[in-house]
C-alpha positions in Angstrom: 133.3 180.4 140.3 136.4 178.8 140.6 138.2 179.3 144.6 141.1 181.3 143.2 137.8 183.8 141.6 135.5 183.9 144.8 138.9 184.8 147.1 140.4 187.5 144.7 136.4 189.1 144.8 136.2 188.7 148.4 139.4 190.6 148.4 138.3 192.9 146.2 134.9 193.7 147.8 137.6 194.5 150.4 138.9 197.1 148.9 136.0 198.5 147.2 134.7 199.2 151.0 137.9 200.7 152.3 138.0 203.3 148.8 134.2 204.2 149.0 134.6 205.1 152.8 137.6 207.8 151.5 136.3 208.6 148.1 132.4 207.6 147.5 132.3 208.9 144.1 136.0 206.9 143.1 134.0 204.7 140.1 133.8 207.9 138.3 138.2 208.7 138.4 138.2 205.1 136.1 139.3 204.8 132.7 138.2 201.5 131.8 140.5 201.8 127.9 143.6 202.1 130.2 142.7 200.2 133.3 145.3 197.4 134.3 145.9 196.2 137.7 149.6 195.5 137.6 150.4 198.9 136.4 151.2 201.5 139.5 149.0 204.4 137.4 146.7 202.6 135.7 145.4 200.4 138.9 142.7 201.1 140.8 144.4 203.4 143.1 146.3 204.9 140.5 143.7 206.1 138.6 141.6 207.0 141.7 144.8 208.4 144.1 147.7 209.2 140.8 149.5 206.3 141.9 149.0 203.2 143.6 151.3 204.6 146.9 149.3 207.4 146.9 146.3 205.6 147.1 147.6 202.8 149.7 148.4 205.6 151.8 145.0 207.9 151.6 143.6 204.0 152.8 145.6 203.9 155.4 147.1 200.8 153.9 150.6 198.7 154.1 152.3 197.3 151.1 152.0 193.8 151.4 149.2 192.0 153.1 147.1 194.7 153.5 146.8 195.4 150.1 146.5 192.1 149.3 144.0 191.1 151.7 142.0 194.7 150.6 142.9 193.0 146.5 144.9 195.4 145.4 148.0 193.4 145.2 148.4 189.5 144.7 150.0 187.1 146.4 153.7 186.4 144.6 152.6 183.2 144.2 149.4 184.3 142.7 151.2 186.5 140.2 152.0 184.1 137.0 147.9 182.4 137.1 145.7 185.2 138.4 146.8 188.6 136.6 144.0 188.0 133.9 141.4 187.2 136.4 142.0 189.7 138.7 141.8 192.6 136.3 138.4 190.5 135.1 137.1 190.4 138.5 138.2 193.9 139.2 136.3 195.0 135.8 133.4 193.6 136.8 133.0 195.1 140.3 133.7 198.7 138.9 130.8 198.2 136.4 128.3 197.1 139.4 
């Protein structure tokens, strides 16, 4: 696993923690057909909370770092590379 792949899953195991704390039974809210990371309603939040905000707020969570340190945002630098790998890893994790 590549570095940019084991830190976007580390920040994603992040997340998964914070979301099964509020809502244990969140895997079952996801559409896999229209699941897509970068879109506000189809994210992980979004399908769990209605919308990404919604979701960053029942977590208690800030725009910014720590929804990027939880992996559900990236890095602006990240943006442009990582989109297809973080709706892989993201995938992946749902299905465990």
């Amino acid at each position: 696993m590549s570095d940019i792949a084991t830190n976007l899953t580390e920040r994603a195991l992040r997340g998964i923690r914070a979301l099964t704390a509020v809502k244990p039974d969140w895997r079952t809210k996801i559409k896999e057909e229209s699941f897509d990371m970068q879109l506000s309603e189809r994210c992980v939040l979004g399908q769990v909370f209605g919308h990404f905000d919604k979701g960053m707020q029942a977590l208690n969570l800030q725009h910014g770092e720590d929804g990027i340190t939880h992996g559900f945002q990236l890095r602006p630098a990240e943006l442009a590379s990582s989109i297809p790998e973080w709706n892989r890893i993201w995938r992946s994790l749902i299905r465990e």
